[in-house]
C-alpha positions, 0 to 999 in steps of 0.5 A: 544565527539563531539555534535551530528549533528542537523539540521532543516526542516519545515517537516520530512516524516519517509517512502519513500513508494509511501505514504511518497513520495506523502505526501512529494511532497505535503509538498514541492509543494503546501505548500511549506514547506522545507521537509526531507524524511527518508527512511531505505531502499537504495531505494525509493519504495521497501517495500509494493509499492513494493511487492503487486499485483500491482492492479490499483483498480477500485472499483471492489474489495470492493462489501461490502464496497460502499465507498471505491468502490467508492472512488477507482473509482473516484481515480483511474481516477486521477492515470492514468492520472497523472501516465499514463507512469507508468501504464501496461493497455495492458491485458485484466481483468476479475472478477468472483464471485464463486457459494458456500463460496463467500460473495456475490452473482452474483447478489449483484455483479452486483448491486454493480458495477451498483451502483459505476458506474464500467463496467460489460461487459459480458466475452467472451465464450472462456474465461468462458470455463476456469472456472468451471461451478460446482464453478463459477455462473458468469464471466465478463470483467472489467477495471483495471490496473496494475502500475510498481513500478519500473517506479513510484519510477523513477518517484517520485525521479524525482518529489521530487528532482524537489520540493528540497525534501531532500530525505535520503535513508539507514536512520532509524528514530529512535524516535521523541522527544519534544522540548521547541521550539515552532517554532520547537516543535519536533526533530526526532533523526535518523540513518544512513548506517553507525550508525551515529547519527542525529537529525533534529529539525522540527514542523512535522514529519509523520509517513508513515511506513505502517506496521511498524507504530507502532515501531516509536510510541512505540520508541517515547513513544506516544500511538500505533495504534490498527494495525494487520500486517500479513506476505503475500506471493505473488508468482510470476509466469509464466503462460500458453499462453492462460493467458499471457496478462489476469488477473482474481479475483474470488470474494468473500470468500477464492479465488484468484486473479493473474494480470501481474507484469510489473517490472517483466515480470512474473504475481502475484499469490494471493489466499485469505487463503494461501497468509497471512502465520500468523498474530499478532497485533503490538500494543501488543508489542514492536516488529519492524515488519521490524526487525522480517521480516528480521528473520522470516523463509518464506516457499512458499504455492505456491503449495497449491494455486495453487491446490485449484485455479485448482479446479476453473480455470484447467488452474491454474495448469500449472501455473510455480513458479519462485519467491515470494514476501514477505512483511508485509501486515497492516490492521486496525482491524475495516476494517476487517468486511466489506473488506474496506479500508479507510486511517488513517491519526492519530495526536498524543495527546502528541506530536501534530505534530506528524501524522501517515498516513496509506493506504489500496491501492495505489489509497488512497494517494489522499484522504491524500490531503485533511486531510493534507489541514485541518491539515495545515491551519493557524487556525489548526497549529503554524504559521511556520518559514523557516527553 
């Protein structure tokens, strides 16, 4: 029987979402490190960066958590400048805080957006008159964006193959093993769309599989992260003429948001009590969250979102479902309380190479940089060798 392939690299990314692919880009340009990325989907982009509300976040979201409003608002200024040609900034967007069950009031609302320095202009007349006045204390127009996922994937394959980024598309990593080596310390065996074994011997391997974070540590045999993955729904609608270039968030309880979707020409549909169909923590078993995702029944609650949302927006009744996005959605316990969303950016104890790297939203991935900036000087790493 013939040895199984092993190759070498200076640093492997498990995860061609928009946080793999960021991550790899820094690898191989700034510090120029050769760089393998691993991907188990045929396509760079098609998970989580994929199938989310596409919201380009500026703060706005967060009225319990300051930081991370105003991480999202010095973020969000860098992503449309940098990924201008992939952002849709053609539709008007507006906030609305609800009268009863909300979490904030109208008031903290506008003190909250004063103090991270986000636009509060007041909405129009005929854009209040889409609301119920019984239900919603306030509405305002604000500044937020909707990226096309679609674009930026283009857009990373470009960037990395420009950076010789050696991206594998239908690769699974299977596990990371140890190795004597101190120059190579870690080896992570893989799959590809035909079964064939793999193994790459590296220094770094980061662990960007987003929801699926814990079945590459739990198959490595390195202690699991405190993780809950939630099955979301996020339908994809038509809606009525008056709403065609609008998106609105009613903040802050059991309420609902809808944006446009560019890739599809249709707008997104998310409503806080039936979007998670049912929840568990990955770190209690040895489950792969994609395996089960792909098993697992899905029944649409398009109809129940959109009876409770007609309550506060009439409009909402019109809306016409023509598909859903369903994803697994990840969230760090602790986030829970307060609705923040810092990144985790986690080295293993056992095998110290081994990173694992989550965030919350898209904007995240620029506080990656300085975490991998401190984990990559000379004083903090082994010195690398070219591979």
């Amino acid at each position: 029987m013939s040895a199984t392939p092993t190759e070498r690299a200076d640093a492997v990314v498990v995860g061609g979402g928009l946080f793999g692919a960021w991550l790899a880009l820094l690898l191989a340009r700034e510090h120029r490190l050769s760089v393998v990325l691993l991907e188990r989907e045929p396509a760079l982009l098609r998970r989580a960066s994929y199938n989310n509300q596409a919201r380009v976040h500026n703060g706005y979201h967060y009225p319990r958590s300051i930081l991370t409003g105003l991480r999202s608002r010095v973020n969000s200024g860098r992503f449309l400048e940098e990924f201008h040609d992939c952002v849709d900034r053609r539709f008007d967007k507006y906030y609305a805080v609800g009268r009863v069950r909300s979490n904030v009031t109208a008031s903290q609302f506008r003190v909250f957006c004063e103090r991270i320095g986000a636009r509060l202009g007041p909405a129009p007349d005929s854009v209040k008159r889409w609301f119920s006045k019984d239900l919603i204390a306030d509405v305002w127009s604000t500044d937020e964006w909707a990226f096309d996922s679609e674009a930026l994937a283009q857009r990373m394959a470009r960037e990395m193959e420009a950076a010789r980024v050696d991206v594998r598309l239908s690769t699974q990593a299977v596990r990371v093993e140890a190795r004597t080596d101190p120059a190579r310390r870690l080896a992570v065996v893989t799959h590809d769309a035909d079964g064939r074994e793999r193994v790459i011997e590296t220094s770094w391997v980061f662990n960007s599989t987003y929801a699926n974070l814990n079945a590459l540590l739990g198959a490595s045999k390195v202690a699991r992260i405190p993780l809950k993955v939630e099955l979301a729904e996020m339908a994809l609608v038509e809606v009525p003429e008056e709403l065609k270039r609008v998106g609105v968030t009613v903040m802050c309880g059991p309420f609902f948001s809808f944006m446009p979707f560019p890739p599809r020409g249709l707008h997104t549909f998310s409503h806080v009590r039936y979007t998670p169909h049912h929840s568990w923590f990955s770190h209690e078993g040895e489950r792969d969250t994609l395996a089960y995702f792909d098993r697992v029944p899905k029944r649409s609650r398009f109809e129940e979102m959109k009876l409770d949302t007609a309550r506060y927006m009439p409009l909402a009744g019109q809306f016409v479902q023509r598909d859903s996005l369903w994803e697994l959605k990840a969230l760090l316990p602790a986030s829970e309380s307060d609705d923040s969303r810092p990144i985790l950016f986690r080295r293993d104890a056992t095998l110290p190479g081994l990173i694992s790297v989550l965030g919350g939203k898209i904007d995240n991935v620029y506080d990656v940089e300085r975490e991998l900036e401190h984990t990559l000087r000379p004083s903090n790493c082994d010195k690398l060798e070219p591979a």
